[in-house]
C-alpha positions in Angstrom: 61.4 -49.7 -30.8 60.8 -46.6 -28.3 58.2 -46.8 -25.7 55.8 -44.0 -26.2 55.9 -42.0 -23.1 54.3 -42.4 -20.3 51.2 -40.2 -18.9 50.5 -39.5 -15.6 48.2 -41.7 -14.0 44.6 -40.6 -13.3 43.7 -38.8 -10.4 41.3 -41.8 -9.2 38.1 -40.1 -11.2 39.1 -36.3 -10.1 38.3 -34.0 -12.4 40.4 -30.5 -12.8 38.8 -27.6 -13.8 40.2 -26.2 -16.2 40.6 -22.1 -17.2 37.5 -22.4 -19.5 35.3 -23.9 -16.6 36.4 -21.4 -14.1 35.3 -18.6 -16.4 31.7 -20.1 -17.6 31.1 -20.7 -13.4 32.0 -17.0 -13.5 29.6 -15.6 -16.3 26.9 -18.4 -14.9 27.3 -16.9 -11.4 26.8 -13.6 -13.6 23.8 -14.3 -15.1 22.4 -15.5 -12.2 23.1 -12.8 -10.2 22.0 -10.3 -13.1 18.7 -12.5 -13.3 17.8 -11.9 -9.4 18.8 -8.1 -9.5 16.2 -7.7 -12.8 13.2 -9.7 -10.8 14.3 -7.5 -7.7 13.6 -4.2 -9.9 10.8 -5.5 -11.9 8.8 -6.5 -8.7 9.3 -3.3 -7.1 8.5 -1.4 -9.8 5.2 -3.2 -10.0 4.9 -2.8 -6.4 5.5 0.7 -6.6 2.3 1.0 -9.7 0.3 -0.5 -7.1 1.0 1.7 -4.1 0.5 5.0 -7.3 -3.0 3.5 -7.6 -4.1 3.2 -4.0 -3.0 6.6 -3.2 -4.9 8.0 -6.0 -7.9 5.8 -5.1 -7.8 6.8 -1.7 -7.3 10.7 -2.6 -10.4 10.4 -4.4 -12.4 8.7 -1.6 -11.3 11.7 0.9 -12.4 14.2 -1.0 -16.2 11.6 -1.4 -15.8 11.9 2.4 -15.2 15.3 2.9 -18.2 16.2 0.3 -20.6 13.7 2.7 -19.7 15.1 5.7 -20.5 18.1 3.7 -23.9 16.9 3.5 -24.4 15.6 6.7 -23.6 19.0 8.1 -25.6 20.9 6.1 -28.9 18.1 7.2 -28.0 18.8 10.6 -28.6 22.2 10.2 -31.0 24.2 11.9 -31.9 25.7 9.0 -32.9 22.3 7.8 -34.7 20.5 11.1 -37.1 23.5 11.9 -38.8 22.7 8.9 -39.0 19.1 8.2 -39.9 19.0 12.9 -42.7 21.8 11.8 -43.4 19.5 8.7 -43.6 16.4 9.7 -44.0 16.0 13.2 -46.4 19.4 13.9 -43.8 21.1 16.2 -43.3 24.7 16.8 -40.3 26.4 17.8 -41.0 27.7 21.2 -41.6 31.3 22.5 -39.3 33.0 24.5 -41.1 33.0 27.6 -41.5 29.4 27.4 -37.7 28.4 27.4 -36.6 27.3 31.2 -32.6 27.4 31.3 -31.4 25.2 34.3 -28.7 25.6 36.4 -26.0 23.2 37.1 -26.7 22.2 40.7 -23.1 21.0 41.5 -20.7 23.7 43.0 -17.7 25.3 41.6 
């Protein structure tokens, strides 16, 4: 009778890998990469929404800024103090003769 022949021993519990595990390491390393790229882009995208919105929220508090200062202008105004002072308070605005301009006592 012949002997069947003989196989290499075991590698003491090494495995080999073989062309097929080389390649799914590959496309896993693939994926995995692809995955981390696409949660890159999606969160900058939404990061980039967010910044769109606070620019257009702030352009619309600038120009409810500018149309206060606007307001607080125009109730500074002379044209709006001589009344409500005459108004509210009784005073006058005062005669010509009765303004004192004072001089600056330091020297130039």
């Amino acid at each position: 009778m012949s002997k069947a022949p003989a196989r290499p021993p075991a590698s003491g519990g090494k495995t080999r890998f073989k062309g097929r595990h080389w390649v799914a390491l590959g496309l896993l390393v693939f994926l995995l990469s692809a995955l981390a790229v696409i949660r890159r882009q999606s969160a900058a995208l939404e990061a980039t929404r967010e910044l769109q919105q606070l620019h257009r929220t702030r352009s619309a508090l600038e120009v409810s800024k500018s149309g206060l200062v606007g307001d607080i202008d125009r109730a500074k105004s002379r044209a709006v103090l001589v009344p409500l002072a005459q108004q509210k308070l009784g005073l006058r605005l005062p005669q010509d003769s009765e303004i004192t301009i004072l001089q600056d006592p330091r020297p130039r």
